[in-house]
C-alpha positions as CSV (number, residue, x, y, z in Angstrom):
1,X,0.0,0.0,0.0
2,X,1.3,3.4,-1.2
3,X,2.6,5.8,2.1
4,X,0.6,9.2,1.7
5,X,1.2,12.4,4.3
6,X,-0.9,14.5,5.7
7,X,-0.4,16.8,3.6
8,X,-1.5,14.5,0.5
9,X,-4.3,13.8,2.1
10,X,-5.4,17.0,2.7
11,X,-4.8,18.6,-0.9
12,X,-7.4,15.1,-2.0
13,X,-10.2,16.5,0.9
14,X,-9.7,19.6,-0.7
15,X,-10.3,18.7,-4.3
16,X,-13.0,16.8,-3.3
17,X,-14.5,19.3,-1.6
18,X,-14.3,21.4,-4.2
19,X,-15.8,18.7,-6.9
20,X,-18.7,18.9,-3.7
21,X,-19.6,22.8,-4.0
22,X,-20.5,22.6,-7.8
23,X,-23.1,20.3,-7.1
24,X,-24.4,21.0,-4.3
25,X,-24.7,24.8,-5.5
26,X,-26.2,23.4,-8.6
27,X,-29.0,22.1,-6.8
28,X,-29.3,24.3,-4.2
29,X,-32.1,26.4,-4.1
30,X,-33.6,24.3,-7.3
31,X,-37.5,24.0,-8.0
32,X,-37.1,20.6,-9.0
33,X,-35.1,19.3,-6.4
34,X,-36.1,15.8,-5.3
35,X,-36.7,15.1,-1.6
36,X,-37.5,11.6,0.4
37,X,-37.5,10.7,4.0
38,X,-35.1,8.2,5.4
39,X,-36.4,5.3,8.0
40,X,-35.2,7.7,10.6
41,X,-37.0,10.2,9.2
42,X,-34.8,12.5,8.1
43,X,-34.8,14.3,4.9
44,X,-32.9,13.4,2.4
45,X,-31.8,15.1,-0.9
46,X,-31.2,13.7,-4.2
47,X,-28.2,16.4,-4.0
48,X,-27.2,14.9,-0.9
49,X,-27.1,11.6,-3.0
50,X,-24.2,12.9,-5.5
51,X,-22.2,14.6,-3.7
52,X,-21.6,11.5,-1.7
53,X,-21.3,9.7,-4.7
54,X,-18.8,11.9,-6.1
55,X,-16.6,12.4,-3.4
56,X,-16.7,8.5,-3.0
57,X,-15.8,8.0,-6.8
58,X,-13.1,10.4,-5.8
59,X,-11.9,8.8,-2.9
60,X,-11.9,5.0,-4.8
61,X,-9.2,6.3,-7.5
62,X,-7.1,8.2,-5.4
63,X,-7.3,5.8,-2.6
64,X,-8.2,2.3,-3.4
65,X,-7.1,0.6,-0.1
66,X,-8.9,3.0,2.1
67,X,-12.2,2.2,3.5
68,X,-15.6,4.5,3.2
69,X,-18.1,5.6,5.6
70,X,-20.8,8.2,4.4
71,X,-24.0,8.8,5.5
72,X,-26.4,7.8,2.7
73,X,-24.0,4.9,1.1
74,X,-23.0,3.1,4.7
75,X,-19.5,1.9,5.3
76,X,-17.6,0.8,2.2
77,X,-13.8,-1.8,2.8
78,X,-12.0,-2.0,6.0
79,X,-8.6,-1.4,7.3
80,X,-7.0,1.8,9.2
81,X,-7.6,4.5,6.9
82,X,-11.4,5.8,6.6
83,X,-12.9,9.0,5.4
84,X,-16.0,9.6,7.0
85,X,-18.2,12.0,4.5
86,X,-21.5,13.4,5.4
87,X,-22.1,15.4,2.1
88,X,-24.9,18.2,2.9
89,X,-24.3,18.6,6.4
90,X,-27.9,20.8,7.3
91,X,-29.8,19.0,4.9
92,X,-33.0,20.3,6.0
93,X,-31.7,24.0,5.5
94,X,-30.2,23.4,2.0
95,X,-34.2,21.8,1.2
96,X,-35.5,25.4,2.8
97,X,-32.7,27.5,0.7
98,X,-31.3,28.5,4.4
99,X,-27.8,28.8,3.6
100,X,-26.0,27.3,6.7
101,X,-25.4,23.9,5.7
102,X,-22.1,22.0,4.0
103,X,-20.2,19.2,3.0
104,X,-17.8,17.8,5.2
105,X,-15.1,15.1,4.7
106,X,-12.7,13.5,7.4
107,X,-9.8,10.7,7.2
108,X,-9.5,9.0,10.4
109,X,-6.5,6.7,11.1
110,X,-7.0,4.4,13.3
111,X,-10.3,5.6,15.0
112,X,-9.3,9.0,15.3
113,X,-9.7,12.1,12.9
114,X,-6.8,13.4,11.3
115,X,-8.0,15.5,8.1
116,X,-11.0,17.8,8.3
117,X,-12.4,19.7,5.6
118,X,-15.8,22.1,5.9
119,X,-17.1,23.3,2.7
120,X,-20.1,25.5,3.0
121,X,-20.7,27.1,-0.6
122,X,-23.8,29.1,0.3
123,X,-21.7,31.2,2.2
124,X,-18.7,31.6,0.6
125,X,-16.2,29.8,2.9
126,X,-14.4,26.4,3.9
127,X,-12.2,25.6,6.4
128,X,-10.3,22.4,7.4
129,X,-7.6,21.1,9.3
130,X,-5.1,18.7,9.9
131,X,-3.0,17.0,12.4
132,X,0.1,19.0,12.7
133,X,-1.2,21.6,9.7
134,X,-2.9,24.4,11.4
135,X,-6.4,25.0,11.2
136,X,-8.0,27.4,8.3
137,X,-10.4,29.2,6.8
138,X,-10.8,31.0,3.1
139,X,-13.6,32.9,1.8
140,X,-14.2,33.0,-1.4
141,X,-11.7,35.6,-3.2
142,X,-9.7,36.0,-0.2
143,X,-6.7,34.9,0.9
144,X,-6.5,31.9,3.5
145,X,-6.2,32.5,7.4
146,X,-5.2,30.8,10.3
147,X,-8.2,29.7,13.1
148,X,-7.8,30.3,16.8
149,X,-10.0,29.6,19.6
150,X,-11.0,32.7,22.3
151,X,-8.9,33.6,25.1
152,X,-12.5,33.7,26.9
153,X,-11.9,32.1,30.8
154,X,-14.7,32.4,32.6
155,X,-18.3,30.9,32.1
156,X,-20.1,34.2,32.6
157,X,-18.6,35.4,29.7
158,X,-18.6,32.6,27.2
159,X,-21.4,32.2,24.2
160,X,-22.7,28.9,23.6
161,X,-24.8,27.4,20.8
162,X,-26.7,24.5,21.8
163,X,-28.0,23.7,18.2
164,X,-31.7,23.0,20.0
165,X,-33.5,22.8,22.5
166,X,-35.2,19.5,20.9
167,X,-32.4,17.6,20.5
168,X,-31.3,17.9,24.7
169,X,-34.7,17.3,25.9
170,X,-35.3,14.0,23.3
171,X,-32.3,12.5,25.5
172,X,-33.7,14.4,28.8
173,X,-31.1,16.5,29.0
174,X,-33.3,19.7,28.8
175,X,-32.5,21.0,32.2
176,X,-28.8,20.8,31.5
177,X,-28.5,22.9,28.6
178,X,-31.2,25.8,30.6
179,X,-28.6,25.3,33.3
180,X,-25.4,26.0,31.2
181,X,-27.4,28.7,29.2
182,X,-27.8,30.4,32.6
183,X,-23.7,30.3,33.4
184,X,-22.9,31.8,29.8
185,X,-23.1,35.3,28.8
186,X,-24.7,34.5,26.0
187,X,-27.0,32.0,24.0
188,X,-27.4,31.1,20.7
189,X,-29.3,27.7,18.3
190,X,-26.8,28.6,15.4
191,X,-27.0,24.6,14.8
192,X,-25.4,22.6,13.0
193,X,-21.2,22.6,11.3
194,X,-21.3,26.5,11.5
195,X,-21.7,26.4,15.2
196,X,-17.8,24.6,15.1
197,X,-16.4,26.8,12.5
198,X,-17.7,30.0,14.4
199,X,-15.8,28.1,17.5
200,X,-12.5,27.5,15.7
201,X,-12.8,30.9,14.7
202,X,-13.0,32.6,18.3
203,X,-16.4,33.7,17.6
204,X,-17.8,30.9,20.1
205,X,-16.3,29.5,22.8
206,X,-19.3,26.6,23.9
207,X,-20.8,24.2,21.3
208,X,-22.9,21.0,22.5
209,X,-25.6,18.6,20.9
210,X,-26.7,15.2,21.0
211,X,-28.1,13.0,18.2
212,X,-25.0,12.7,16.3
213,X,-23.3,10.3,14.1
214,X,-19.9,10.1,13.0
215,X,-20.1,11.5,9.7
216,X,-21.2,14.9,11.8
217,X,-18.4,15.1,13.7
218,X,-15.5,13.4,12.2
219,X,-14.3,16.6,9.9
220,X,-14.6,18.8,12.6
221,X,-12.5,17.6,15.0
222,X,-8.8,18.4,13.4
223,X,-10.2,22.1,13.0
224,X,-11.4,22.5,16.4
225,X,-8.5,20.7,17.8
226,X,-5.4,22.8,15.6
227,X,-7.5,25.9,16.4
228,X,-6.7,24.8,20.0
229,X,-9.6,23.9,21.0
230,X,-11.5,20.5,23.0
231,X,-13.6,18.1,21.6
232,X,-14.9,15.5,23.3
233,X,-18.6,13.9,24.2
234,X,-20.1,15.4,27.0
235,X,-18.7,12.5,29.6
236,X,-15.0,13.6,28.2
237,X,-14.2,10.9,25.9
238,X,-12.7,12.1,22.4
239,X,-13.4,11.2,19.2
240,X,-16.9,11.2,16.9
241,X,-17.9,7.7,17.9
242,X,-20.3,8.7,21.4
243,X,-23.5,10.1,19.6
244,X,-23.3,13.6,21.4
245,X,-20.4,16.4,21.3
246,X,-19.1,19.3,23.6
247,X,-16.8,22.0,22.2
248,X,-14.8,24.4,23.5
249,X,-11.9,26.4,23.2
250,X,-10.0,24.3,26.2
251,X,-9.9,26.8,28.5
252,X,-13.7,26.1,29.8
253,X,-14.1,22.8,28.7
254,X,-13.3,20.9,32.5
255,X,-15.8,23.4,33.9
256,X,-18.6,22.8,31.3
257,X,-18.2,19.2,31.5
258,X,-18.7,19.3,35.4
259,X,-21.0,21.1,35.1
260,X,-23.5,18.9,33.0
261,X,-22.3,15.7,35.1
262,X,-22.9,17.2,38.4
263,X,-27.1,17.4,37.0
C-alpha cells in the first residue's frame, strides 16, 4: 500500500471538496429538487445523494485501499484509513434555501480524525484542518487564514450554541442545557457545522448537541482541535464515535463538562 502524508491527504479533501460545492450549489435552491424521507425520518436530498457519490468516486481512484463511511452509502472496505463523508451537512436548510449547511469530509487513522475539511458554498467559505497543519479558513476571493479559539476564561462570559433545544430534551437533557445557558453570557441555536467553525474561529467559545453520528463530527475535530480547541462527548471521551459532542476552546471545557455531570 502506497505511504501518503498529511499533507497529500489534505490537498485530496480539498479537491473533493471542491468537486462537492458545484453540485451541491447546482442544486441548491432548485424547484425541481427531489426530496424523500429516510427510516429515521430525516430528509434526504437527491443532491445529498451525488455529492456522496462523487466524493466516494473520488476517494476509490485516489485511494483504493482505504475504507468509506458516508451517511447515505454506509460503510464501504475496511482497514486503518477511513474518510468519513457526510455530504450536505444541514440538509433540511439546503431543502429550505437557508444557507447554513455544508459538505464535510474526514480521514480518520486508526479511530481518530486526522483530516478535516468544511465546505459550506452558500456562504462563501471552507475551512479544514489537519494533524500538525494548522487550522483554516478562506472565503471566497480572499486569501487563507489561520483559526484560533478565544482567550475567553470564565463561564459568565462565554457564548454557547446548543443547536436546539429539541435535540437535549429527546435525550432528557433539557435542564442541562437551561442550566449551562444560565452560566454563559450569552445564547445562541446557530445549529449545525457552522456552530464549530464560528468556534475555531474565536467567535464561540461553547458548542454541545446530541443525536450525532460520525459523519457529523469526524471533519470537525482536526479544526477545532489545531485551532486549540476541545472536543470531546459530554462525559469527556474524544473522538466522533459517542452520539453527542461538547466543544470548547480548552480553557472552559473541565468546567462545562462538570457542570452537566454534576445534573
Amino acid at each position: 500500500m502506497t505511504d501518503y502524508t498529511t499533507s497529500d491527504d489534505l490537498a485530496l479533501a480539498l479537491k473533493l471538496a471542491a468537486d462537492a460545492d458545484h453540485i451541491s450549489m447546482d442544486r441548491y435552491r432548485s424547484v425541481d429538487l427531489v426530496v424523500t424521507t429516510k427510516p429515521d425520518r430525516t430528509p434526504v436530498t437527491d443532491a445529498d445523494q451525488a455529492v456522496e457519490r462523487s466524493i466516494r468516486t473520488g476517494i476509490e481512484a485516489a485511494r483504493p485501499h482505504d475504507s468509506i463511511l458516508g451517511e447515505e452509502y454506509g460503510t464501504q472496505g475496511s482497514g486503518s484509513r477511513q474518510w468519513i463523508i457526510d455530504p450536505i451537512d444541514g440538509t433540511a436548510n439546503f431543502l429550505r434555501g437557508v444557507p447554513i449547511w455544508g459538505t464535510l469530509i474526514a480521514l480518520a487513522v486508526d479511530g481518530e480524525p486526522t483530516v478535516g475539511v468544511v465546505s459550506s458554498p452558500a456562504l462563501g467559505k471552507r475551512w479544514w484542518g489537519a494533524t500538525g497543519h494548522g487550522a483554516w479558513a478562506q472565503e471566497t476571493g480572499h486569501e487563507p487564514r489561520a483559526l484560533r479559539v478565544s482567550r475567553v476564561a470564565e463561564l459568565a462570559d462565554a457564548s454557547l450554541s446548543y443547536n436546539s433545544m429539541q435535540g437535549w430534551d429527546e435525550v432528557g437533557r433539557l435542564d442541562d442545557v437551561v442550566a449551562l445557558s444560565r452560566a454563559v453570557w450569552r445564547s445562541r441555536a446557530i445549529g449545525d457545522m457552522w456552530s464549530y467553525m464560528l468556534l475555531a474561529e474565536g467567535a464561540l467559545d461553547i458548542v454541545g448537541e446530541f443525536d450525532l453520528k460520525p459523519y457529523d463530527m469526524a471533519a470537525l475535530i482536526p479544526i477545532v482541535e489545531e485551532a486549540g480547541g476541545t472536543f470531546t462527548s459530554v462525559t469527556g471521551i474524544p473522538g466522533p464515535w459517542e452520539g453527542n459532542a461538547i466543544a470548547t476552546n480548552g480553557l472552559l471545557h473541565d468546567r462545562v463538562l462538570e457542570l452537566l455531570a454534576a445534573r
